[in-house]
C-alpha positions in Angstrom: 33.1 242.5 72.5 32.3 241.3 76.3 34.9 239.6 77.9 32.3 238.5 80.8 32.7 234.6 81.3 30.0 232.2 81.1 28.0 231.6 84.3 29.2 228.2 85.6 25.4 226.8 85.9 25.0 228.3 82.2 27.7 226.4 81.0 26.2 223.1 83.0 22.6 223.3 81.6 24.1 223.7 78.1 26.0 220.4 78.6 23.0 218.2 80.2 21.1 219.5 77.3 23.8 218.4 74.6 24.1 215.1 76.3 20.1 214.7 76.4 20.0 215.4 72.8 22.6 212.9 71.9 21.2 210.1 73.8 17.4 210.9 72.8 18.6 210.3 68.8 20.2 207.4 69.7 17.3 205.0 70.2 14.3 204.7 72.6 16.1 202.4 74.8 19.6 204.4 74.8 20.1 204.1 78.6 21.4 208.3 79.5 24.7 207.8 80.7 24.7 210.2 83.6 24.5 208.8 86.7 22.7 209.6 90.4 24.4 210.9 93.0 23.7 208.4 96.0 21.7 210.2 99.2 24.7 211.3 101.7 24.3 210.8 105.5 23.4 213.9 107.2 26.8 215.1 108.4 28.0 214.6 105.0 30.4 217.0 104.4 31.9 215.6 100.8 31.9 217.3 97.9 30.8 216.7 94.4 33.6 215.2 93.7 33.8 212.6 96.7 30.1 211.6 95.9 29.5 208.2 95.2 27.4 207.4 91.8 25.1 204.8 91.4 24.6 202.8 87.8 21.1 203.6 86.6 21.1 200.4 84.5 22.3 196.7 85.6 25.8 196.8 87.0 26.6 193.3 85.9 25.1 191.0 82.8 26.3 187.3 82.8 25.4 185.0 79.7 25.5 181.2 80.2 25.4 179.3 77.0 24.8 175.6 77.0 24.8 173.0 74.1 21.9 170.5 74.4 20.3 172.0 77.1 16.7 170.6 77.2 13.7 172.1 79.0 12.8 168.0 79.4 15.5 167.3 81.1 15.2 170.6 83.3 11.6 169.8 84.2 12.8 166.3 85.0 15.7 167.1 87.6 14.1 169.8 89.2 14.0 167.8 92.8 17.7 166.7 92.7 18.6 170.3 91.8 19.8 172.5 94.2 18.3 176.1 95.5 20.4 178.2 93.7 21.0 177.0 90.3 18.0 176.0 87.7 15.3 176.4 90.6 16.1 180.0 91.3 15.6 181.1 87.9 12.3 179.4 87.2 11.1 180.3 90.7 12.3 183.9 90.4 13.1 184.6 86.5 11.3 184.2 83.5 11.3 180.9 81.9 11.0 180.4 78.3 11.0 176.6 77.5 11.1 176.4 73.5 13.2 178.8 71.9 12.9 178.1 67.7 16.2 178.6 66.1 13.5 177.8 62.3 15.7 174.8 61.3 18.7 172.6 62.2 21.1 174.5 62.9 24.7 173.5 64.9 25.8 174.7 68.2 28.0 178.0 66.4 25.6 179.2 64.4 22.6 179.4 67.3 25.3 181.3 69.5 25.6 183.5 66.9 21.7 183.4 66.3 21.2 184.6 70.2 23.5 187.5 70.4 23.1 189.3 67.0 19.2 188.5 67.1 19.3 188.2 63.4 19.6 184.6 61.2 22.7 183.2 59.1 21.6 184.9 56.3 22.1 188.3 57.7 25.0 187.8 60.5 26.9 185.4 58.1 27.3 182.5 60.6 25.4 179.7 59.0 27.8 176.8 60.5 30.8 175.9 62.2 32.0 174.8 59.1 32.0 176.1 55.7 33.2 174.6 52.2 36.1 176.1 50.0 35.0 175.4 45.9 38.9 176.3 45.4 40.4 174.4 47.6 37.9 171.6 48.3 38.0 171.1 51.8 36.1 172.9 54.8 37.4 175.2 57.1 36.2 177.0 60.1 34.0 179.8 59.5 35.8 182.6 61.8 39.5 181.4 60.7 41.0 184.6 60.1 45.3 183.8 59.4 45.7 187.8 59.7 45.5 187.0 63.5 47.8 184.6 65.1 47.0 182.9 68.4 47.9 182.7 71.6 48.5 179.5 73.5 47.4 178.3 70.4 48.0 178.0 66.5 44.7 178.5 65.5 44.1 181.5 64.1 40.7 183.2 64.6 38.8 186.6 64.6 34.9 187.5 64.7 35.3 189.2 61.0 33.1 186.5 59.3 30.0 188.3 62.2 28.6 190.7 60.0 26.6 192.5 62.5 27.3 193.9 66.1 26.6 191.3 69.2 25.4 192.3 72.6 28.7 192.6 73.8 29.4 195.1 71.0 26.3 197.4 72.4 27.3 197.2 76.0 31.3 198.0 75.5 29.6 200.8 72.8 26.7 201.8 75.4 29.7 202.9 78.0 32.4 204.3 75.7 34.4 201.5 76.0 35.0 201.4 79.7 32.6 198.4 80.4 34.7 195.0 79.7 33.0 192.2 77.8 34.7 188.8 78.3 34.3 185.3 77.7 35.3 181.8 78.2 33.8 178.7 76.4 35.3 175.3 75.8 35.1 175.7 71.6 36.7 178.2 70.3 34.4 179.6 67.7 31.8 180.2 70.0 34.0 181.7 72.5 34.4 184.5 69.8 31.1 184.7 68.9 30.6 185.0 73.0 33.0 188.1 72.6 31.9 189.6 69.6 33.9 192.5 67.8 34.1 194.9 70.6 34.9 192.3 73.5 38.2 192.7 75.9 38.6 189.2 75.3 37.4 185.4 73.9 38.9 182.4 75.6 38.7 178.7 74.9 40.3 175.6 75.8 42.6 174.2 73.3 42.0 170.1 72.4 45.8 170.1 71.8 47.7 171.3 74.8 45.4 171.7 77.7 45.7 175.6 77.2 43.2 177.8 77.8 43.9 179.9 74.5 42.5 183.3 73.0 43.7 185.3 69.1 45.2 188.1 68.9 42.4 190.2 68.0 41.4 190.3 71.8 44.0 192.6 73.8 43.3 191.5 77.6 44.7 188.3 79.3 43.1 188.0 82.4 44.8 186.8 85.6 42.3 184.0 86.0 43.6 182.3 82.6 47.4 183.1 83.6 46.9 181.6 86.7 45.6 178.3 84.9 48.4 178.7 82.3 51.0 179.1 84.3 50.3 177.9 87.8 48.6 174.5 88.3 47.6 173.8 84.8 44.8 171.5 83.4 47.6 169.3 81.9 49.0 168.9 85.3 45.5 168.1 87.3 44.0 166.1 83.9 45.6 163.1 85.0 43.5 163.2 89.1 40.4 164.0 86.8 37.4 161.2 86.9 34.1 161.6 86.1 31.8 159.5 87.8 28.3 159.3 89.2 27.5 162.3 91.5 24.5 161.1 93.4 23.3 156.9 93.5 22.2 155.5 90.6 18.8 154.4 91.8 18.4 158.4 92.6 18.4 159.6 88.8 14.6 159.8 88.0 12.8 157.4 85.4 16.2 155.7 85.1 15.3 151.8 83.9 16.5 148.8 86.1 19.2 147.8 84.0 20.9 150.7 84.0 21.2 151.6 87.4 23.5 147.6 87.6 26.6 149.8 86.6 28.1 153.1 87.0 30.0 154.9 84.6 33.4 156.1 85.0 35.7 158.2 82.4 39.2 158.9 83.1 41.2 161.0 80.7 44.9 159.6 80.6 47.7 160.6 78.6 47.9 158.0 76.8 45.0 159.1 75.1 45.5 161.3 72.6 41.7 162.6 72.7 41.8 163.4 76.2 41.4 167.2 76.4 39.0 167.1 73.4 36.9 164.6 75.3 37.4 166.5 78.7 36.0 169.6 76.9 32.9 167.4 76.2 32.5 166.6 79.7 30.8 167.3 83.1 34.5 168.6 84.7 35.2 170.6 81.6 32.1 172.7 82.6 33.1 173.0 85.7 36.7 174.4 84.8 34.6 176.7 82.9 33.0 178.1 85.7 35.7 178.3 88.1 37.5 180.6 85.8 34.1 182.4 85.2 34.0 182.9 89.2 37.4 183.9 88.9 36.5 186.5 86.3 34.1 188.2 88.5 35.9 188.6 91.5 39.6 189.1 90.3 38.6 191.8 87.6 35.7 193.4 89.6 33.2 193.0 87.1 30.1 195.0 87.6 32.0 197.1 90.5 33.5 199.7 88.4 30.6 202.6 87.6 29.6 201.0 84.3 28.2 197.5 83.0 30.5 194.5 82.6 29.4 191.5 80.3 30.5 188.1 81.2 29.9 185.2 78.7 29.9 181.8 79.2 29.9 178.6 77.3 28.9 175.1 78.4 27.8 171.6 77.4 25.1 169.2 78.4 24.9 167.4 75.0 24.9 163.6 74.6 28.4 162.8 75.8 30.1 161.3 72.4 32.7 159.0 74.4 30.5 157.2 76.2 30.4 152.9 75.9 27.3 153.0 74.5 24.4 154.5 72.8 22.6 155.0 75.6 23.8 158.0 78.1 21.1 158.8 79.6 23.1 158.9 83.1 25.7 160.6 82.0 23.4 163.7 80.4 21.3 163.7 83.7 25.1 163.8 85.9 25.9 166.6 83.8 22.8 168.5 84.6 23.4 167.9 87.7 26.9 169.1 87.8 25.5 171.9 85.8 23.4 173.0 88.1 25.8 173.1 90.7 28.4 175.3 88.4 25.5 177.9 87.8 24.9 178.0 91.5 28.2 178.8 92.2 28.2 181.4 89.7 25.2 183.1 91.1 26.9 183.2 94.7 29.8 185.0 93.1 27.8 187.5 91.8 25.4 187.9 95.2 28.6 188.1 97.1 29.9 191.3 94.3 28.1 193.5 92.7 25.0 192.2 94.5 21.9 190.2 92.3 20.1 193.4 92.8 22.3 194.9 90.1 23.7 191.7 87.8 21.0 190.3 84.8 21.8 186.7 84.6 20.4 184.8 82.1 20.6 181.0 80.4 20.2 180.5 77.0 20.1 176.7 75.2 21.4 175.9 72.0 20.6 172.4 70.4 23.0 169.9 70.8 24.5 167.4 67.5 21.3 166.3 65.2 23.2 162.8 64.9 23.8 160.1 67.6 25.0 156.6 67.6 23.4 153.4 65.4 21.3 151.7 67.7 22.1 148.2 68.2 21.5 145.4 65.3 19.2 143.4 68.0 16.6 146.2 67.9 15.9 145.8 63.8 15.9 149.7 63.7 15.7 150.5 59.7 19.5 151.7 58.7 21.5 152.6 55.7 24.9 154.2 55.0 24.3 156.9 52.8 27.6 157.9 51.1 28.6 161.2 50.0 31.4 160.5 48.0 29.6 157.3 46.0 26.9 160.4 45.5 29.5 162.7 43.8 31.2 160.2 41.5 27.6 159.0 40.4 26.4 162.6 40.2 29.4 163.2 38.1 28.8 160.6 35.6 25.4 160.9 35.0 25.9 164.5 34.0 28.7 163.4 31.9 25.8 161.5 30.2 24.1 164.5 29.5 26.3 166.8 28.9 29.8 166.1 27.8 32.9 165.0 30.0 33.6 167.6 32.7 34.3 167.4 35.8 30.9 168.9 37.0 31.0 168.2 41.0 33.6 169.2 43.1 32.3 168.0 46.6 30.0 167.6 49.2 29.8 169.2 52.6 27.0 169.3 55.9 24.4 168.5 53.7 24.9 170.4 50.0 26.6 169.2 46.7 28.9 171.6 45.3 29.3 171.5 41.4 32.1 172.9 39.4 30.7 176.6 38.6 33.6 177.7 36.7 33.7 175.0 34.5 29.6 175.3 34.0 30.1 178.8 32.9 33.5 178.3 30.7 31.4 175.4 28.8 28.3 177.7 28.7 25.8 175.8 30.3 22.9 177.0 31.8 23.7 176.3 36.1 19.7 176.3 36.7 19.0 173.5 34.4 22.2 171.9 36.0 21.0 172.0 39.4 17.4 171.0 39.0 18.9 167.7 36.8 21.4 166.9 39.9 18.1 167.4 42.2 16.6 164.8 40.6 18.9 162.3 39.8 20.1 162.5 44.1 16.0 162.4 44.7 16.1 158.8 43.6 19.4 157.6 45.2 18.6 155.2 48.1 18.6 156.9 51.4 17.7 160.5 50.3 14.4 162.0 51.6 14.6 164.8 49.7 16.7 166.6 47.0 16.3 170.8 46.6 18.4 173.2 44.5 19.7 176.4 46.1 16.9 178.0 43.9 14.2 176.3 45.8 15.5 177.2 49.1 16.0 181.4 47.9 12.5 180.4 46.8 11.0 179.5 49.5 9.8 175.9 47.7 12.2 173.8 50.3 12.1 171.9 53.5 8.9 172.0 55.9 9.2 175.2 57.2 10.4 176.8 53.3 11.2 180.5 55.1 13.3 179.8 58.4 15.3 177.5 55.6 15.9 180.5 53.6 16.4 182.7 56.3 19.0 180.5 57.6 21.4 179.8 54.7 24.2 182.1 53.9 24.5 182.4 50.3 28.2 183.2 50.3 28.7 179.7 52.1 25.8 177.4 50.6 26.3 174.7 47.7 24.2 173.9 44.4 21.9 170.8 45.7 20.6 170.1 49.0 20.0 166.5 50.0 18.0 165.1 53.5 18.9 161.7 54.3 16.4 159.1 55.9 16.1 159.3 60.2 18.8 156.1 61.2 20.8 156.6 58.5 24.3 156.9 58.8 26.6 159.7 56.7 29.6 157.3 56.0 32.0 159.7 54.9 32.4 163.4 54.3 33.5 166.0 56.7 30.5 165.4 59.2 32.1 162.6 60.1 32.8 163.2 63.8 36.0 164.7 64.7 36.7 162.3 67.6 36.5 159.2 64.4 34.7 157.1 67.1 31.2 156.6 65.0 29.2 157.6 62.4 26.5 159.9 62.9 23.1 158.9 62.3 20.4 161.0 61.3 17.2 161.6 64.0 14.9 163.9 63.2 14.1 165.0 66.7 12.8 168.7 67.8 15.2 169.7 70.8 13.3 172.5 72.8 16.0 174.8 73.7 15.2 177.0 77.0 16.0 180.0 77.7 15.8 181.4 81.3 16.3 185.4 82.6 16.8 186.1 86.4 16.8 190.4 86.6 15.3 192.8 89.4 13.6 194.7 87.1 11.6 191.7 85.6 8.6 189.5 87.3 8.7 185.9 87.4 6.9 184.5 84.5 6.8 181.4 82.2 6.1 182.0 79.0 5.1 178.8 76.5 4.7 178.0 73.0 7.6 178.1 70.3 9.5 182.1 70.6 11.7 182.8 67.6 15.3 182.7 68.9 16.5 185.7 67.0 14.2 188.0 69.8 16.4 187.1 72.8 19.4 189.7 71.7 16.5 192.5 72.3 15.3 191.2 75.0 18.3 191.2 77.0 19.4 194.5 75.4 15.9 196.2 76.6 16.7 194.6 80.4 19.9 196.3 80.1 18.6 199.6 78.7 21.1 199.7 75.5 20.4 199.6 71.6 19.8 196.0 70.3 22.1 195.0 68.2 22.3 197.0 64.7 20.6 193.5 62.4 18.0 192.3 65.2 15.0 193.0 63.4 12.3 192.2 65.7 10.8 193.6 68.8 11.7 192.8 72.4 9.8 190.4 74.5 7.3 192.5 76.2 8.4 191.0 79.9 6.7 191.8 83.2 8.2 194.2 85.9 8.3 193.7 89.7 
């Protein structure tokens, strides 16, 4: 046998060749992960080892979410905005200004919509807030008690996210040496921002004033210890006002009344709703961003030989404390102040790793469907429709039918829940059940609509019968779905608003939702008419040269290069 050793350049070929056969059955947009050797100045004398490597794919990839954000009220503000913030990416990025999420779905379940690119049905994130048949109540749809929190006794964990995120891809994409973090004033979505894989999710608890995380994510960055520990939002919350940025007569198609008298929220500590309604807030975005800043420079992101992920969540939605039913200022001074935070985010990453290398992109998710009654004066048509009426007379008339029972055991966002056990120990048929609660809650006053969970797997529900479908998790959906008039008022229930300050009345108003992409790679463009939300996950993931995410079904947009 030869004892001869393998040639060194023998042994090197046979390892580019293993690597090249590894990525190519990965996927066709599998970035290879070796990278180029930068050009050295002509009295180099380095080695290979002192070479310095350039990233063949984006360095840096920073995701701003924002509840409510409206391509209206983009367009609108585009003079008062600044350079650097909404302007840049519609001068420079691609703009797509109605992103269709197929029905109505909350702020939770869109996240989750744009980073798995698949629907509730398949990532298993169909609302905030799901209902428990054995216990009777709702509960939030990542609590996970098998992970305690931190700062925090919430317990939370992405196990309810059935399918890998972008995050997951870009941490996988690397081996696990690029970080994915995120910070977001709700807490759900800053998980969903994270994903499975992520280093770590924070969010800011409505308790304490503590920026909080579970301990399913390992890393604690400095940023969040230094607001933690040093001078903390409970601390500062007292200085905090929100006010006016710019003079009233300067906000655009503003009416003459309402530029009389400025707004001005303080949040005291007296209040016991104060970090709650902070989080809701212009200044709560911007402590969002300052730690996002933070994030960039203090851990290096996108300076480390692989790509980092940064994730952001922010909120632009109809401010829910406000005196009065009309906010109109208030949303515009958030934009506003929005744009601003962005700005400041871009100049972080200009100043390190450089925009030439960083894929920024802003993605809308729709705000609250419901909003406050409208004033008596106006003679608006208004009900109360009441869920808990609708189950006691649900109850009896089935009793009617078929026997005492106890044959509904609640209601929750939307779907009446009946007693399935009991249906099957008294061997009735559930179908006929259902369709005879459909139409008995049909006729109650206030109802649009009435559909059993049949019509909606079906495809016989709603106006637009498949995104319905496609949107409803069948481990979390009830027996009867019910729409309820526009101006009506849900009077009790668990969509009552957490804050207790007023109903919410239904309005049956198409948000579009923008979403806007600022890379090197990718020419300016404006793309319109309705794009299915679930295509954005690709999208990103073909910028960045990584697999998709393993349930996002469809194809990337087909974007433009420089």
């Amino acid at each position: 046998m030869s004892s001869r050793k393998p040639h060194p350049l023998s042994s090197r070929l046979a390892s580019v060749l293993v690597v090249s056969l590894v990525t190519m059955g990965i996927g066709a947009f599998t970035p290879v992960f070796a990278a180029r050797p930068s050009a050295a100045a002509p009295d180099s004398k380095s080695k290979d080892t002192d070479r310095q490597y350039v990233l063949t794919r984006p360095a840096l990839v920073v995701g701003i979410f924002v509840e409510g954000l409206d391509a209206d009220y983009v367009n609108l503000l585009r003079d008062n905005f600044g350079k650097d913030g909404f302007n840049r990416f519609i001068n420079n990025g691609v703009t797509i200004e109605d992103i269709d999420y197929g029905t109505d779905i909350d702020p939770t379940a869109a996240t989750a919509m744009l980073v798995t690119g698949a629907a509730p049905s398949v990532n298993g994130i169909p609302a905030s807030r799901v209902w428990d048949s054995e216990t009777r109540s709702d509960y939030p749809i990542l609590l996970d008690p098998a992970n305690i929190g931190n700062f925090t006794d919430e317990t939370f964990s992405p196990a309810a996210l059935k399918v890998s995120t972008i995050g997951d891809e870009v941490r996988i994409a690397d081996g696990g040496i690029g970080l994915v973090h995120s910070v977001a004033p709700d807490a759900q979505v800053a998980i969903v921002l994270a994903g499975h894989a992520g280093n770590s999710g924070f969010w800011l608890n409505e308790f304490n004033g503590k920026w909080s995380t579970s301990t399913y994510y390992r890393d604690v960055p400095a940023a969040i210890a230094k607001h933690n520990y040093g001078v903390t939002l409970s601390s500062r919350l007292d200085t905090i006002s929100w006010t006016p940025s710019i003079p009233l007569e300067d906000y655009p198609d503003l009416p003459e009344y309402k530029k009389l008298f400025p707004f001005r929220y303080n949040f005291p500590a007296r209040d016991p709703n104060r970090y709650r309604a902070f989080k809701a807030s212009a200044p709560g975005n911007h402590e969002v961003a300052q730690i996002g800043v933070d994030y960039i420079s203090s851990l290096n992101l996108g300076g480390r030989g692989v790509t980092d992920m940064l994730n952001l969540g922010f909120n632009v939605s109809p401010y829910p404390y406000g005196r009065e039913a009309d906010t109109r200022v208030e949303t515009m001074d958030a934009y506003l102040r929005l744009d601003s935070d962005i700005a400041s985010i871009v100049k972080a990453v200009e100043k390190h790793p450089g925009m030439a290398n960083s894929v920024i992109f802003i993605a809308g998710t729709p705000g609250p469907s419901g909003s406050k009654r409208d004033e008596d004066k106006w003679n608006i048509p208004a009900g109360q429709f009441s869920p808990k009426r609708a189950v006691s007379l649900l109850n009896v008339y089935l009793i009617a039918l078929h026997g005492n029972g106890e044959y509904v055991t609640g209601y929750h966002d939307g779907y009446f829940f009946l007693n399935r056990k009991f249906l099957k120990e008294s061997n009735l048929d559930e179908r006929l059940i259902r369709r005879e609660s459909a139409e008995f809650l049909a006729r109650m006053s206030g109802v649009t609509a009435a559909y059993t969970i049949d019509d909606v797997f079906e495809r016989r529900a709603g106006e637009n019968p498949q995104a319905l479908q496609r949107n409803t998790s069948i481990k979390h959906a009830g027996d009867i779905l019910v729409t309820v008039n526009p101006g009506w008022e849900i009077s009790d229930g668990s969509s009552e608003s957490e804050g207790g300050s007023h109903l919410p009345v239904i309005r049956n108003v198409a948000n579009t939702s923008p979403v806007y992409i600022l890379a090197p790679s990718v020419a300016p463009a404006k793309i319109e008419g309705p794009v299915d939300a679930r295509v954005i996950a690709p999208t990103i993931s073909r910028i960045l040269r990584i697999r998709s995410p393993n349930a996002a079904s469809l194809p990337p947009l087909r974007l433009g290069k420089r």
